[in-house]
N, C-alpha and C positions, 0 to 999 in steps of 0.2 A: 206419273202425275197423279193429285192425290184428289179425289171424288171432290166437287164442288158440294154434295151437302153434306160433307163431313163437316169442311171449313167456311167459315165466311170471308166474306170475299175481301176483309182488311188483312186477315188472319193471312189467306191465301197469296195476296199482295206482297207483305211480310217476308215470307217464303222464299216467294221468286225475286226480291229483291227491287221490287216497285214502291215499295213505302219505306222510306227511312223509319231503323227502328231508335225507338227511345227511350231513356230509361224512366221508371212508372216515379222515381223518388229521386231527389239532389244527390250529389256524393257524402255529402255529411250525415243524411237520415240513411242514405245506405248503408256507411259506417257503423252507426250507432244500432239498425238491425241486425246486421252481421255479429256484433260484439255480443247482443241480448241472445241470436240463438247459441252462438259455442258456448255462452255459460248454461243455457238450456242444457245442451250435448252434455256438460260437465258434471252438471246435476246426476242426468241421465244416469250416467254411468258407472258401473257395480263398483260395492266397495271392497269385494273380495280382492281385487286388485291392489298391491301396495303402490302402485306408481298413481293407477286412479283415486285412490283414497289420500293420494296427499294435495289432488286439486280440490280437495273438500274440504270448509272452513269445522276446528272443532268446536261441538257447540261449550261453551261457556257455563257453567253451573251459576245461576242466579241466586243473587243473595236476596236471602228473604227476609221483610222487616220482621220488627218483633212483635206486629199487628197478625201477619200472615203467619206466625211460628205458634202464635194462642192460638187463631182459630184450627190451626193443625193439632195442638194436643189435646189430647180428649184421657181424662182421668177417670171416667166411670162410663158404664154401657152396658144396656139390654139387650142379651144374645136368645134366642131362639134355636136351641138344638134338636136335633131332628136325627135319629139313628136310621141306616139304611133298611128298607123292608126287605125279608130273606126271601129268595128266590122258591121256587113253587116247584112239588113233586112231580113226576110225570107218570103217568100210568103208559107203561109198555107190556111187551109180549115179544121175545124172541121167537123167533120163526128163520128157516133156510132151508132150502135141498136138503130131505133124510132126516130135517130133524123138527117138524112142525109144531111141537109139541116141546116148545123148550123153555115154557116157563116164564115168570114176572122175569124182567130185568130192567124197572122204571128207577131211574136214579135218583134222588137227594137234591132239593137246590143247595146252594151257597147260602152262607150265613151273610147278613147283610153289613157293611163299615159300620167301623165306630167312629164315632166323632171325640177328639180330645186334643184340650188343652195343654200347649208345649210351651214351656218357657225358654225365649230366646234372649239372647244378651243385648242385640244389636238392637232390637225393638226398643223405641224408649218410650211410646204412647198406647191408647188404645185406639187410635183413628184409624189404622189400618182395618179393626172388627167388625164387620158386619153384620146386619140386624137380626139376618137367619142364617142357617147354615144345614144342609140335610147331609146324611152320609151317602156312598154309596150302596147300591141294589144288589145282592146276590145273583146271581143269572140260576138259570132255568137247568133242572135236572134235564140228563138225556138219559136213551135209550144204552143197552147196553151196561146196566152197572155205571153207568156215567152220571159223575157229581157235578153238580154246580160250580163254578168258580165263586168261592169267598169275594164279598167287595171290598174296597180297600178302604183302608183307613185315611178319615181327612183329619189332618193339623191344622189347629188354627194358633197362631203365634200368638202371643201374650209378654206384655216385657215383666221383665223380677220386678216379684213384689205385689202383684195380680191378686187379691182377692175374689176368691167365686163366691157367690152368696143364692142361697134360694130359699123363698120366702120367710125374708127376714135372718137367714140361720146362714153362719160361715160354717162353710162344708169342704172348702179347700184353701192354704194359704200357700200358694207358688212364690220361694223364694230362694229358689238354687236354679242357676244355668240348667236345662235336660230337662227337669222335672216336668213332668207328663201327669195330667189328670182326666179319667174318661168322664166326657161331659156325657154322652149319648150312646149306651150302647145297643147294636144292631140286631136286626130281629133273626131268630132261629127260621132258618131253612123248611122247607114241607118236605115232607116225606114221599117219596115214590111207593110205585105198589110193590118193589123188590123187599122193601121193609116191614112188610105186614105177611111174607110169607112164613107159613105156618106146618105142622104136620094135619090140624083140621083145615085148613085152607090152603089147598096147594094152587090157585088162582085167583089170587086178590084182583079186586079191579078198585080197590081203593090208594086215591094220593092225597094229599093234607096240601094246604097253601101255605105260605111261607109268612110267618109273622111282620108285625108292624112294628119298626124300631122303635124305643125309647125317645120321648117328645119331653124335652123340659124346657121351664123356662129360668136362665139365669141371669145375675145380675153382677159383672166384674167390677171392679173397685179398685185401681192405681194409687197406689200407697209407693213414693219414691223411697228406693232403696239405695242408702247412703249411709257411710260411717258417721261421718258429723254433720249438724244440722244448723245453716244461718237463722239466727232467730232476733230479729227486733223490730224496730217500728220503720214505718215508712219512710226513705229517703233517709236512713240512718247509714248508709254506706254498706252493706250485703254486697250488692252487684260487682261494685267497685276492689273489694276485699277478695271477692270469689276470681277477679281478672286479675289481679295482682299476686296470685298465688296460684294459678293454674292458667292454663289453658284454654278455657270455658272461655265464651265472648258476651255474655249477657248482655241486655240493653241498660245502658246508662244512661239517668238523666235528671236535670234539678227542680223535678217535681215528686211528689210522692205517685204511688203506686206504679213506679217505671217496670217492674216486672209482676208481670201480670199470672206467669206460668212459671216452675220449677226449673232451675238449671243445674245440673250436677257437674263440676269438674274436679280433675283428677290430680292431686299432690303428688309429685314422684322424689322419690328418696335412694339415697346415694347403694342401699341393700336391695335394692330395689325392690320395696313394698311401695303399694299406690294405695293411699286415704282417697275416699271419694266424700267430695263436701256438697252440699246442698244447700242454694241458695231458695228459700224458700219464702215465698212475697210474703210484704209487709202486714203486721198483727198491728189490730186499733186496738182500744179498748170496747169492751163488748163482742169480741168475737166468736168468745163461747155461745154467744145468745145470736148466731149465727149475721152480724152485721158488719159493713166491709165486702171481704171476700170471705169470710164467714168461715163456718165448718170445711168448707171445699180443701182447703191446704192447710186444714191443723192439721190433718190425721195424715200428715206427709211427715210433720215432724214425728207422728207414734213412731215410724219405724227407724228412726234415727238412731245410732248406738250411744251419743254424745253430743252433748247440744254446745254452739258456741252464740253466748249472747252477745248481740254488738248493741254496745251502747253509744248516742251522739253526746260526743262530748261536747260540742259548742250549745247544747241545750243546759237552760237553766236547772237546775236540781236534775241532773243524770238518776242521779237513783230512783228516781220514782220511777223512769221508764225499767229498769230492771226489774222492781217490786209488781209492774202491772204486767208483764211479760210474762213472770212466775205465775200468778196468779190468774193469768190468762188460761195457761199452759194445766194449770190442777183446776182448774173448772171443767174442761174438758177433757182430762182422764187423772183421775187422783195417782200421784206419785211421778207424775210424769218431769215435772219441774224440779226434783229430787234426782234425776240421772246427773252422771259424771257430765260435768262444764265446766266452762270456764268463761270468764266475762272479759272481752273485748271493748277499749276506750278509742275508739273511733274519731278521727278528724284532731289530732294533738296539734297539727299544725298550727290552727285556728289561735290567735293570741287568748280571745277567752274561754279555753279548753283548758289552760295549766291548772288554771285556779279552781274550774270544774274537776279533774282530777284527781286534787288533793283533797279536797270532799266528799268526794268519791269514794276514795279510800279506807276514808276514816268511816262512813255506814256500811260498807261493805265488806262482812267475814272472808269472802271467798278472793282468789290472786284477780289481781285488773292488770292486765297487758294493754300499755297502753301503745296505741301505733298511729300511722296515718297511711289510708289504702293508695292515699291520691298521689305523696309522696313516696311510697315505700319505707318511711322509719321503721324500726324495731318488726319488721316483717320476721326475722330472725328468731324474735323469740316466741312468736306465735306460732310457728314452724316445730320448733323443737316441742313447745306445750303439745302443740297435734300429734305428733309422731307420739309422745309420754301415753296421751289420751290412748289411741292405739295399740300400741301396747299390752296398755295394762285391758283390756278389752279383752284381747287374742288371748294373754293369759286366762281371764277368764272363763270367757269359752271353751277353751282348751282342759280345764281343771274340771269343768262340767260334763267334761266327754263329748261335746257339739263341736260341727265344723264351724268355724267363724267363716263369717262372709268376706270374701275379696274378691278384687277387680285386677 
């Protein structure tokens, strides 16, 4: 029988069977507890398990608007590098049974990380960069002839095509897969007193500190790195042309400025070479004079090998957009509108597009392909112009002894 001031006296009732017991909830809200804790338990439960990890929902990759996809890319950034400080000498003295007298043997610190710039493929922004970045610290000499551990070196990822600049001056252009540039390097080690032994100084009691790494400050610069480059005005079909020929999903839509940020997708060809195309937002007029989106995405087109101009064809006089485009284009770097192109007539479909066309043609020295992105007409022959473009590129390259860039 169980102590009366353990239990009270309903509790003890209970027990013995003098109080009918009852349930504290209906069967239905019991149901519905019971249900809420075994998905509790399900949760709970490790996913090392392959049978418990199939009672676990995967989660879904969320698609992100093309609002959320601008404020994610970040084409220029203020990096603060900081090389590790080297680890500090130590003043020792060997000493044992029989042997008292046995001399410096204060170690060396470690030299402190570097910090440097790797160019990765997968990267395709700089929003990953952070604003500072310090290296690793050498560690501490020990006693006995004992050195410091070196610190290690930090990576910090950059996508191709990474511009490093410091003050004012480009001092690196990252634009090959691997390519490594040391932003910061680490401070030199202190010396122990084993280092300053001498035949005039047979008992140093001098150690040296370990230096301060290298502090700078840089400034990166995302320059997209593409074989050919979308170049024309707003709401002129880019987006549309770059989805109909690749894989790329850019945003589409029937107002101007629908992409706001650069998208690269990938042409693949039956030898299996891959053209990488960039759709790069819409050029006003006055963009040189930084208005619009301004300077921000010309200098995406500088590193283009071959620029494809699209022009709207259902616009009245087509050629003056191609004349303000050039002319955009050499305001903001002389010769630049002078690379290998070709001029795309865009939107054929349109009934008053024929007639634009053929006007077109007749001011126009250089080939007009004309197509529709919306339909897929004549996608064909714009296809094989690209691959020509390419080409004759690789040849180039090649002739001048450089590796051409591929994807």
């Amino acid at each position: 029988m169980l102590r009366s001031k353990v239990l009270s006296s309903r509790a003890r009732a209970c027990l013995e069977g003098l109080w009918p017991w009852r349930p504290a909830h209906p069967p239905r809200v019991q149901a519905g507890l019971l249900q809420l804790q075994v998905e509790s338990w399900q949760r709970a439960l490790s996913t090392s398990c392959a049978k418990c990890a199939k009672n676990q929902r995967l989660r879904q990759k969320r698609v992100m608007s093309e609002k959320k996809l601008t404020s994610c890319f970040v084409d220029h950034r203020r990096v603060c590098v900081i090389g590790g400080h080297g680890g500090e000498g130590i003043n020792s003295f060997h000493s044992e049974p029989r042997k008292e007298f046995g001399g410096p043997d204060g170690g060396n610190g470690g030299d402190g990380g570097h910090v440097i710039l790797k160019v990765d493929q997968q990267v395709k922004s700089l929003a990953s960069v952070l604003p500072v970045y310090r290296g690793n610290d050498g560690e501490r000499g020990g006693s006995k002839n004992c050195y410091g551990a070196n610190g290690g070196y930090m990576y910090i990822k950059v996508p191709v095509g990474t511009l490093v600049k410091e003050d004012g001056k480009i001092v690196a252009d990252l634009a090959q897969h691997g390519e490594e540039y040391v932003a910061a390097y680490g401070g030199t080690g202190g010396k122990g007193n084993r280092f300053f032994l001498s035949n005039e100084n047979r008992a140093p009691i001098v150690a040296t500190l370990g230096e301060s790494g290298q502090e700078r400050v840089l400034y990166l610069e995302l320059r997209t790195m593409a074989h050919a480059g979308l170049v024309g005005f707003p709401n002129a079909g880019k987006s549309s042309l770059l989805r109909a020929i690749s894989n790329a999903k850019p945003a589409v839509g029937p107002y101007p400025f629908t992409t706001l940020n650069p998208h690269v997708g990938i042409v693949h060809y039956q030898d299996y070479e891959q053209v990488a195309v960039a759709d790069v937002p819409g050029i006003i007029r006055g963009a040189h004079l930084n208005r619009g989106l301004g300077l921000g995405f010309l200098r995406h087109i500088d590193r283009c090998r071959f620029l494809l101009f699209v022009v709207d064809l259902s616009v009245s006089e087509p050629w003056i957009q191609l004349q303000d485009l050039k002319y955009e284009l050499e305001q903001y770097e002389e010769g630049l509108s002078k690379r290998p192109h070709a001029v795309i007539g865009n939107k054929v479909d349109l009934p008053q597009s024929k007639t634009n066309l053929i006007l077109l043609k007749e001011r126009v020295e250089q080939r007009v392909i004309p197509l529709s992105a919306l339909t897929g007409d004549n996608l064909e022959e714009l296809l094989l112009h690209l691959k020509e473009l390419y080409d004759e590129y690789v040849n180039t390259e090649e002739t001048c002894k450089q590796n051409p860039v591929k994807w």
